[in-house]
DOMIKOL-860918 format. One record per residue (C-alpha): residue number from 1; x negated, y negated, z; residue in three letters. Coordinates in steps of 0.1 Angstrom, whole numbers, plus 5000, padded with zeros to 4 digits. Last residue first. Layout:
BEGIN
TORLO   num      x      y      z   residu
TORLO   NUM      X      Y      Z      Ala
...
***
This chain:
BEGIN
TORLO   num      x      y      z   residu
TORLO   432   4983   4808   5352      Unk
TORLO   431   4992   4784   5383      Unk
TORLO   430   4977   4795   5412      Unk
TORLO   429   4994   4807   5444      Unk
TORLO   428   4968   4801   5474      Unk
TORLO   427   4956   4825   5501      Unk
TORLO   426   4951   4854   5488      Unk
TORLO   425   4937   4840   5453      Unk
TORLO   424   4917   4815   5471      Unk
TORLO   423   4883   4836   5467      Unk
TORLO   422   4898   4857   5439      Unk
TORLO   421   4893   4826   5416      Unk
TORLO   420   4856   4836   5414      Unk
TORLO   419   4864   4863   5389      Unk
TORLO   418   4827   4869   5385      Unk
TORLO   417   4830   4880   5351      Unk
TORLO   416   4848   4846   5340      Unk
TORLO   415   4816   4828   5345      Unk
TORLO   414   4816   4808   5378      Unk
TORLO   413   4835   4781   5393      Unk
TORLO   412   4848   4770   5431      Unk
TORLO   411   4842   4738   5441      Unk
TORLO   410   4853   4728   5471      Unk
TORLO   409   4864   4696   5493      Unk
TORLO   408   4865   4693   5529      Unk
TORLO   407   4891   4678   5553      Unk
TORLO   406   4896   4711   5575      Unk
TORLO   405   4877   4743   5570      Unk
TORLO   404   4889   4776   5583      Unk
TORLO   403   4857   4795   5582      Unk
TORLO   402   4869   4826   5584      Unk
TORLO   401   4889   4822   5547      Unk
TORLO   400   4860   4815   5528      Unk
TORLO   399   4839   4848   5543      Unk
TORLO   398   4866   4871   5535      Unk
TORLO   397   4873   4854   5500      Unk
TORLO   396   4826   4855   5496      Unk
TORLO   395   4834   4892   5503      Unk
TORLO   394   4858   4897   5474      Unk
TORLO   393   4841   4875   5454      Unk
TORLO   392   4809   4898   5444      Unk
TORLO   391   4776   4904   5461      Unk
TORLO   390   4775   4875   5482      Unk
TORLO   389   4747   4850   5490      Unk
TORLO   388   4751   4819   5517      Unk
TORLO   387   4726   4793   5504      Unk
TORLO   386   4684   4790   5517      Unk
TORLO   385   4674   4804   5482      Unk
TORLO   384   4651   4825   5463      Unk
TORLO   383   4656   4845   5430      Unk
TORLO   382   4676   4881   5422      Unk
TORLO   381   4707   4874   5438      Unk
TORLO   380   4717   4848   5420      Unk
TORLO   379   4710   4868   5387      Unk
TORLO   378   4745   4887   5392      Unk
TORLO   377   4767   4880   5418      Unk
TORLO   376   4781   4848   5442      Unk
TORLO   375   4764   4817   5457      Unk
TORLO   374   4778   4800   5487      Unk
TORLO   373   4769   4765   5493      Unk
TORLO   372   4783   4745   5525      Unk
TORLO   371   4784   4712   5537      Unk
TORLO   370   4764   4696   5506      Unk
TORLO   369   4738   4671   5501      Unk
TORLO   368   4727   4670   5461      Unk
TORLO   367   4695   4677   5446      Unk
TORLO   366   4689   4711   5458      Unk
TORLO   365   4720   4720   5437      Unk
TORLO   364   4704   4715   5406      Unk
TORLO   363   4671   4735   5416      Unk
TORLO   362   4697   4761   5423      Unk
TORLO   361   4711   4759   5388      Unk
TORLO   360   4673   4758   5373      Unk
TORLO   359   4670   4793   5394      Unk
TORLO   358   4700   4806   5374      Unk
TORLO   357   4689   4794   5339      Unk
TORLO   356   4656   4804   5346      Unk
TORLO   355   4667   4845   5356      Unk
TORLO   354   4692   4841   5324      Unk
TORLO   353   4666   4834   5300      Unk
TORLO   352   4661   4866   5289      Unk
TORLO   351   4697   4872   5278      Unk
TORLO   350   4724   4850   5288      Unk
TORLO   349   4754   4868   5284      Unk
TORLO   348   4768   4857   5322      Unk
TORLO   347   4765   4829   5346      Unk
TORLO   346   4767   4842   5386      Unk
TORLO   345   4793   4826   5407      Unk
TORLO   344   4794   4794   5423      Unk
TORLO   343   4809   4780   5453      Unk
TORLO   342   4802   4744   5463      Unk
TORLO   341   4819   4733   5494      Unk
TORLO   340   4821   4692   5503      Unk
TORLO   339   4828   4676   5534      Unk
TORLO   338   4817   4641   5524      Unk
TORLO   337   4843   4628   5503      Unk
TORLO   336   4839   4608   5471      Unk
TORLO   335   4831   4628   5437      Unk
TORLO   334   4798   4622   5425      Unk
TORLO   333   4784   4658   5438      Unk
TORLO   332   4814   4673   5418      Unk
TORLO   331   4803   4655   5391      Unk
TORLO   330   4768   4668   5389      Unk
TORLO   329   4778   4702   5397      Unk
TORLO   328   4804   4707   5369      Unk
TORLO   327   4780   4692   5342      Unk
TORLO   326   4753   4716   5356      Unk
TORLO   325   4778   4748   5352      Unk
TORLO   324   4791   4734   5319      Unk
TORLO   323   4759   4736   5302      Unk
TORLO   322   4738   4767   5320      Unk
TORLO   321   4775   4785   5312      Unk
TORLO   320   4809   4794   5333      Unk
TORLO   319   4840   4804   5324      Unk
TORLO   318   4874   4801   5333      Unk
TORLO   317   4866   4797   5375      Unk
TORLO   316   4874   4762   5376      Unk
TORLO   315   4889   4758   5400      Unk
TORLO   314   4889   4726   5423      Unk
TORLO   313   4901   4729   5458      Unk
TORLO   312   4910   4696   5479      Unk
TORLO   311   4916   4708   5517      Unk
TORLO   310   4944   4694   5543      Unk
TORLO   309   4965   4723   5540      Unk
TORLO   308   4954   4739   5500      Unk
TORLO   307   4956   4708   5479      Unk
TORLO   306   4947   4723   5445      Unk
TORLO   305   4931   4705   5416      Unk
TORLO   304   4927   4731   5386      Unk
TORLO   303   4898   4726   5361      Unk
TORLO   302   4903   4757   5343      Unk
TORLO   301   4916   4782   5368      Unk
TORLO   300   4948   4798   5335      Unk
TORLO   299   4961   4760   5339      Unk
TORLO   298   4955   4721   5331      Unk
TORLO   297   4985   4703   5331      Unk
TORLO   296   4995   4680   5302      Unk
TORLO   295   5019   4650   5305      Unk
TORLO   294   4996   4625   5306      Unk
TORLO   293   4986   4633   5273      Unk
TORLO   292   5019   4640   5254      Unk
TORLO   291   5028   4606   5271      Unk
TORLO   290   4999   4584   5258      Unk
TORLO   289   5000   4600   5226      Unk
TORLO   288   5037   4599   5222      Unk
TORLO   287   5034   4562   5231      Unk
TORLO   286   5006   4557   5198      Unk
TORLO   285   5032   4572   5175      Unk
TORLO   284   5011   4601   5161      Unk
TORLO   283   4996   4592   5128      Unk
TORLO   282   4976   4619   5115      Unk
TORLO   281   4944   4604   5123      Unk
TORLO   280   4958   4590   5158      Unk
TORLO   279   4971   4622   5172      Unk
TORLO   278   4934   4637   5163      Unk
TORLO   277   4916   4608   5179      Unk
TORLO   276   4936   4603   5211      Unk
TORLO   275   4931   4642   5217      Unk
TORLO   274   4889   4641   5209      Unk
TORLO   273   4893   4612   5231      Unk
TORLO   272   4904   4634   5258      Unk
TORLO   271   4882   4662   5256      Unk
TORLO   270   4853   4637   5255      Unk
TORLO   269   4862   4621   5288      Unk
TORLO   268   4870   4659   5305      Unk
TORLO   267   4832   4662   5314      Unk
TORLO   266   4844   4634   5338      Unk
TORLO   265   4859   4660   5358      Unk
TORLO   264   4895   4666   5371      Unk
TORLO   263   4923   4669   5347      Unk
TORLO   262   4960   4649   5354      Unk
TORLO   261   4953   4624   5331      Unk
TORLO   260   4965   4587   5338      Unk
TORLO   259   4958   4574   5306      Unk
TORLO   258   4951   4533   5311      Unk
TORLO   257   4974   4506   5297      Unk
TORLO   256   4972   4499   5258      Unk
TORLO   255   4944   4490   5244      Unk
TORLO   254   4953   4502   5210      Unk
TORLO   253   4928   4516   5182      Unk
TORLO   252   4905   4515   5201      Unk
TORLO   251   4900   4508   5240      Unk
TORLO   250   4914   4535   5253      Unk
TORLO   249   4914   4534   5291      Unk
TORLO   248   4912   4565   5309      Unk
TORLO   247   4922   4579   5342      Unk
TORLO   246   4907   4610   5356      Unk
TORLO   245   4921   4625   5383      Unk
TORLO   244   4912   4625   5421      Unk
TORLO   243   4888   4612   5419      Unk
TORLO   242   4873   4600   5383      Unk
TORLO   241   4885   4562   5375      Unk
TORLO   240   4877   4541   5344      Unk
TORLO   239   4864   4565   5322      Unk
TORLO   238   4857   4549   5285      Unk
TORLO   237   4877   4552   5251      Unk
TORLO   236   4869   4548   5212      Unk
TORLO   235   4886   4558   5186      Unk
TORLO   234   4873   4552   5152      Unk
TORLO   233   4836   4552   5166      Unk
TORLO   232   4812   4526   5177      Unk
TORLO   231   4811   4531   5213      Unk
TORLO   230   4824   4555   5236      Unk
TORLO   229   4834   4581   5213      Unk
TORLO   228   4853   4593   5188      Unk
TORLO   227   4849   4599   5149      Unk
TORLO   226   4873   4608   5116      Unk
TORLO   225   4851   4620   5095      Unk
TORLO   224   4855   4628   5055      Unk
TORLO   223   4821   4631   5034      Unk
TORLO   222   4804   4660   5055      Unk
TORLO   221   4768   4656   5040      Unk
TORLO   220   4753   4656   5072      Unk
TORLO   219   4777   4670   5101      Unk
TORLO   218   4749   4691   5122      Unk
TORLO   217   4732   4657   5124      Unk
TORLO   216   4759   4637   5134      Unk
TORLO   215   4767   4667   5158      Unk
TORLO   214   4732   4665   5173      Unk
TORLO   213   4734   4626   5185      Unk
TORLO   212   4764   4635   5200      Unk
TORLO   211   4784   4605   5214      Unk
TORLO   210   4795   4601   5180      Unk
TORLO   209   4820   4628   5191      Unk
TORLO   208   4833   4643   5158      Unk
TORLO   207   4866   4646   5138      Unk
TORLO   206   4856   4668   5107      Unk
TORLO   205   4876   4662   5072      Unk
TORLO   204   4877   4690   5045      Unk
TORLO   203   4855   4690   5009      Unk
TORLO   202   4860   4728   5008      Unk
TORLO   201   4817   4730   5009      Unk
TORLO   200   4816   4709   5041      Unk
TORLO   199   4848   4721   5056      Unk
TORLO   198   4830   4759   5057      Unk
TORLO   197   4794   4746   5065      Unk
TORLO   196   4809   4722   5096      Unk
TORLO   195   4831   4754   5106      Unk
TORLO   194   4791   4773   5105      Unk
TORLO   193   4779   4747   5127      Unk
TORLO   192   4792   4770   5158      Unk
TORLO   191   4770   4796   5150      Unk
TORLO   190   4737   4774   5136      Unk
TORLO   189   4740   4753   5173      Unk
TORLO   188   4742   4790   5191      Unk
TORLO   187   4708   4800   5174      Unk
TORLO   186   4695   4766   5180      Unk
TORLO   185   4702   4772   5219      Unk
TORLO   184   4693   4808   5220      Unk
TORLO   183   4692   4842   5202      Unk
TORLO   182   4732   4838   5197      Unk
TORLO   181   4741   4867   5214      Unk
TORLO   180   4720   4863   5244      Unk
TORLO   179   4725   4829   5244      Unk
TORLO   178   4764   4832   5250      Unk
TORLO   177   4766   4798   5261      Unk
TORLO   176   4741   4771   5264      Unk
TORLO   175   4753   4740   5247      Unk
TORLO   174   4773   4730   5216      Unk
TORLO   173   4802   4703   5221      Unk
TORLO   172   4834   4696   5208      Unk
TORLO   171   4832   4710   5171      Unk
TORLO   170   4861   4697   5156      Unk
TORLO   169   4873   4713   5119      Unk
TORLO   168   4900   4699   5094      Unk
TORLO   167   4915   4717   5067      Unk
TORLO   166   4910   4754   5076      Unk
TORLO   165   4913   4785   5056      Unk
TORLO   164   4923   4806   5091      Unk
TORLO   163   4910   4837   5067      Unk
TORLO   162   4878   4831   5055      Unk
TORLO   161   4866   4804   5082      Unk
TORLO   160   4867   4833   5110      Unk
TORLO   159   4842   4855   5092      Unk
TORLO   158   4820   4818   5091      Unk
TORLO   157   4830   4813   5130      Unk
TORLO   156   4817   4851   5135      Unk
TORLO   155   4779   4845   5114      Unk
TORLO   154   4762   4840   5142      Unk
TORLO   153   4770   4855   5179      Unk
TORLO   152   4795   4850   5209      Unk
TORLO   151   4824   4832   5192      Unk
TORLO   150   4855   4813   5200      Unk
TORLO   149   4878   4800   5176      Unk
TORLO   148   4907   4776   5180      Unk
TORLO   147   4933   4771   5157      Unk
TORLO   146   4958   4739   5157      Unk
TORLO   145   4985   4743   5130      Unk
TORLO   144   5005   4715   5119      Unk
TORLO   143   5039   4710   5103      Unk
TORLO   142   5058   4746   5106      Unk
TORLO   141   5088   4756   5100      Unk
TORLO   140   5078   4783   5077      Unk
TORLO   139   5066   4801   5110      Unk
TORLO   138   5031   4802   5120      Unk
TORLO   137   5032   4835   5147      Unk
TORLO   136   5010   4856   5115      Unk
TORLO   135   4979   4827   5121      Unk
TORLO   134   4979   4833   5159      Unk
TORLO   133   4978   4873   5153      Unk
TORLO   132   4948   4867   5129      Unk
TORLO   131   4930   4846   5156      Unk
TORLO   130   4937   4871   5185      Unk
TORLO   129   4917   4900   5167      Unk
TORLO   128   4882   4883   5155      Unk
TORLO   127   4888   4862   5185      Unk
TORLO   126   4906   4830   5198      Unk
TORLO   125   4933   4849   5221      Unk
TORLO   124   4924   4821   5246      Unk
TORLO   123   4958   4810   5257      Unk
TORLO   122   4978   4812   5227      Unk
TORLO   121   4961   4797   5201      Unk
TORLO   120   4985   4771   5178      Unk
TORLO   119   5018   4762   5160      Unk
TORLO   118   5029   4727   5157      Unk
TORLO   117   5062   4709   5146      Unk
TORLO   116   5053   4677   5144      Unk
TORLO   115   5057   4644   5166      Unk
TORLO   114   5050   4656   5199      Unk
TORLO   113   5035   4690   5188      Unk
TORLO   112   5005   4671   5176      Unk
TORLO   111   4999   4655   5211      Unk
TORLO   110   5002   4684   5234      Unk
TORLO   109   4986   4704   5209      Unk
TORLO   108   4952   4679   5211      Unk
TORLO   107   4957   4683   5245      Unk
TORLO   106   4959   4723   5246      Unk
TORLO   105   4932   4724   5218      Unk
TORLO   104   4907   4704   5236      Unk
TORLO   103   4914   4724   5272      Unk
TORLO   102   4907   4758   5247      Unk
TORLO   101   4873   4739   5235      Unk
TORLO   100   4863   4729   5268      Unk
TORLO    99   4827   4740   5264      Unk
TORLO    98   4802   4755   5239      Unk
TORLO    97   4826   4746   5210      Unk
TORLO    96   4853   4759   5185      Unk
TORLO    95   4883   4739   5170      Unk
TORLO    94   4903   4747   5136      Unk
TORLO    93   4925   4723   5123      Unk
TORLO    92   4946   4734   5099      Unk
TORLO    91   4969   4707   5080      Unk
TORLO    90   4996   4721   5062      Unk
TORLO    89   5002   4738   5026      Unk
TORLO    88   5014   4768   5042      Unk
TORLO    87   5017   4801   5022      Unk
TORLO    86   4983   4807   5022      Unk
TORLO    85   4978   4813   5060      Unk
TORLO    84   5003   4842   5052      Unk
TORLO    83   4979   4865   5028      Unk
TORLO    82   4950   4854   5056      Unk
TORLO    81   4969   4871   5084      Unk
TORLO    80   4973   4905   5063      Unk
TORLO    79   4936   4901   5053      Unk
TORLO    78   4927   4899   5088      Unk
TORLO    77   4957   4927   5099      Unk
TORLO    76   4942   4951   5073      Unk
TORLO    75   4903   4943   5082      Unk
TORLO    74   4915   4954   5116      Unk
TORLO    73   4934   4983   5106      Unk
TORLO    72   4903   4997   5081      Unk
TORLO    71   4911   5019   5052      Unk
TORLO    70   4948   5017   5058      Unk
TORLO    69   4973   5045   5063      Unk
TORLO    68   5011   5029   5069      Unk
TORLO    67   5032   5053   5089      Unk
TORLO    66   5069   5042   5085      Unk
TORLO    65   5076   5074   5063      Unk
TORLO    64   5074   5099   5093      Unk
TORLO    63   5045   5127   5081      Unk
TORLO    62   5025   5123   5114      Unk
TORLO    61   4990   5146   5116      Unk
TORLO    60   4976   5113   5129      Unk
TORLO    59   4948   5110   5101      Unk
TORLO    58   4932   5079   5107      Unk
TORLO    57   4937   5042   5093      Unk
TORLO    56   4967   5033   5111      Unk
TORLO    55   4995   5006   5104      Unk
TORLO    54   5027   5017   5120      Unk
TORLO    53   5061   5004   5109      Unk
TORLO    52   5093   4993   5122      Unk
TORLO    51   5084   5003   5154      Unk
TORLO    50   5109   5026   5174      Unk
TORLO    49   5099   5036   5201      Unk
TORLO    48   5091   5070   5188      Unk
TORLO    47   5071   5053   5166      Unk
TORLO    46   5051   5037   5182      Unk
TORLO    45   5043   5065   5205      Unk
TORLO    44   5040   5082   5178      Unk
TORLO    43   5014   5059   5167      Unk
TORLO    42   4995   5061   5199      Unk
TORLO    41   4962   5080   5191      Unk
TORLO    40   4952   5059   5162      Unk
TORLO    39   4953   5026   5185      Unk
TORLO    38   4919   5042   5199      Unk
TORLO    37   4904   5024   5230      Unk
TORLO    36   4866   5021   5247      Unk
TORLO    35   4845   5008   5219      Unk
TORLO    34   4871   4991   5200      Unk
TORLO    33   4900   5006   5177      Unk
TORLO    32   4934   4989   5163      Unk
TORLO    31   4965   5007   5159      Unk
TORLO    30   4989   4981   5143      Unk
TORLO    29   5024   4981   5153      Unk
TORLO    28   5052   4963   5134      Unk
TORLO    27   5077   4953   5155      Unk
TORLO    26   5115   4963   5152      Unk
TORLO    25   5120   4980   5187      Unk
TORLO    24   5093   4963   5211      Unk
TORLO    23   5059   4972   5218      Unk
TORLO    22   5042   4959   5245      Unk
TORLO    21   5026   4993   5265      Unk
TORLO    20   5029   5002   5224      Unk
TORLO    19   4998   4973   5222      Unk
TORLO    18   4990   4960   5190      Unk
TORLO    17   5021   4944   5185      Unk
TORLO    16   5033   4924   5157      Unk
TORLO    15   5063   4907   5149      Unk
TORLO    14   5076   4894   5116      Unk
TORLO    13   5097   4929   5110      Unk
TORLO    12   5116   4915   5075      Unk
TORLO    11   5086   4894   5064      Unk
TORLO    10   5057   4920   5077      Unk
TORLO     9   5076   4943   5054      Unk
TORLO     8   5074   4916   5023      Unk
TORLO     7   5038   4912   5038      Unk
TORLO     6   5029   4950   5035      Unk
TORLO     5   5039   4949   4999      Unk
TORLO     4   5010   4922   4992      Unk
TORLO     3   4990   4933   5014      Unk
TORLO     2   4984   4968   4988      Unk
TORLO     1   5000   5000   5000      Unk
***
């Protein structure tokens, strides 16, 4: 069956599972493979409740009529994916970056979707499987379509490029992530760069952060961009207050009165502006901006204020790298208050360099006068220092809740691994 037959089926049953723990009469199941899971070996559970079709590409020993054998399910559902990205003539903006990229495409969707009927990433399903299924939720109502795309080695935007198709690309940052992957910071700067090489060569717009000398490099030859900053730029925007959220003031286009955001950290700025600058290219009414913005609520333990008794709590326990874990340290240590708790778990996929990264954090820390510092996992227990050290986050929660502390202020991130957010999750509710 070629994709063209499977999309006329995929356009009567135009919902896919690739889970049968999910599956729901009607939906089209595709048995997908990985390391450590075999769709193949569910497709009569499929179809015994009762998918409208079931794509496999081994031999299940099945003769029903609604098995579909493939060469490769994945490659299948890609191809399938890219067959309905070319129905829409829409704008695609695709977003990938060291940090912040999935809070940049939640405010830049707040925005769109004020104005225009927007489809975009759910949650952080922004891989080689979640970007396909993103693409086949655009309905032919839609206006705009916000992508984002996360990677972990070279060459994965570029695979991503050929079937999202995109129209517009922002890069929000590149720093140390996923070095082991990427074979370090200019290996990681070549990966994400590859959106800039795909709207390059289809003659696309970029929005960029003038603020990075690196991106203006990494955008040479781009002839359409649409730029933000603090200075000099289309949109332009500074921080006027930090604690307890960050308010900004845009100062062009419109100076109209501050954005009262409700995000924490001033590594937020950029995130923002990127926002203000994507709802002002395509003509968002400038109070839908303000409003969409304002509105937004940061979830999922990415840069979560909780009041826990008398006790200010940010989490942001997401996902941690060298980049973001400084940037988080540094404006925690700038926020007022002098009762402050830093918690931090171990950084992960960073290759050989992950014993320096670690020991640079603590150098970091050092710097800064704090009540308490607990450190958490992985390479942190493998170097020197005078902090509290726990093996995982179940015992730093035990230790956390003994000491019952009154008027302070913590921190708590660490790279996803480290599931830092179990320190407050038996004591506090938080918002997924």
């Amino acid at each position: 069956m070629d994709i063209q037959q499977l999309y006329q089926i995929f356009l009567q049953h135009p919902f896919i599972q690739t889970d049968t723990r999910k599956l729901k009469e009607g939906e089209l199941f595709f048995a997908l493979k990985g390391g450590n899971f075999n769709g193949n070996l569910f497709a009569k559970t499929a179809l015994e409740k009762g998918a409208a079709a079931v794509i496999v590409d081994e031999d299940t020993g099945l003769t029903d009529e609604r098995i579909i054998r493939s060469e490769n399910v994945l490659e299948t559902l890609q191809m399938l994916a890219k067959h309905h990205r070319m129905q829409f003539d829409i704008p695609v903006l695709a977003i990938t970056g060291s940090n912040g990229k999935t809070t940049t495409k939640e405010l830049i969707h707040a925005v769109l979707s004020s104005h225009f009927k927007t489809y975009t990433t759910e949650g952080n399903l922004n891989n080689h499987i979640g970007i396909p299924l993103t693409l086949l939720k655009i309905k032919r109502d839609a206006e705009m379509a916000v992508v984002e795309m996360g990677a972990n080695h070279q060459k994965e935007i570029e695979s991503y490029c050929k079937y999202v198709l995109p129209t517009h690309g922002l890069i929000n940052n590149v720093g140390k992530a996923h070095l082991e992957g990427f074979g370090g910071l200019e290996g990681v700067k070549k990966g994400k760069g590859e959106l800039y090489d795909y709207i390059r060569a289809a003659g696309g717009t970029v929005f960029i952060n003038l603020d990075l000398d690196y991106l203006r490099e990494m955008s040479t030859g781009i002839r359409q961009l649409f730029s933000y900053g603090t200075e000099n730029a289309d949109v332009t925007g500074r921080l006027l207050v930090q604690s307890p959220y960050l308010q900004i003031q845009i100062t062009k286009p419109f100076q109209a009165k501050p954005i009262q955001t409700q995000l924490v950290g001033d590594y937020n700025t950029p995130n923002v502006l990127a926002a203000v600058a994507v709802g002002t290219f395509f003509k968002v009414p400038e109070d839908k901006i303000h409003s969409a913005i304002e509105s937004y609520q940061p979830s999922n333990s990415r840069s979560q204020l909780i009041i826990w008794d008398s006790n200010e709590i940010i989490l942001d326990a997401y996902n941690a790298n060298p980049t973001s874990m400084r940037a988080a340290i540094e404006n925690f240590a700038k926020r007022p208050g002098e009762n402050k708790v830093l918690m931090l778990g171990a950084m992960a996929e960073l290759g050989e360099e992950s014993l320096t990264e670690h020991r640079l954090i603590v150098e970091l820390i050092n710097q800064f006068k704090w009540l308490k510092v607990v450190l958490v996992g992985g390479d942190f227990g493998k170097i020197d220092h005078s902090f509290e050290y726990f093996e995982d986050s179940e015992k730093a929660s035990i230790w956390f809740e003994n000491q019952h502390f009154t008027n302070s202020t913590a921190l708590i991130k660490g790279s996803r691994s480290a599931k830092m957010e179990k320190i407050i999750s038996k004591m506090i509710k938080i918002s997924e």
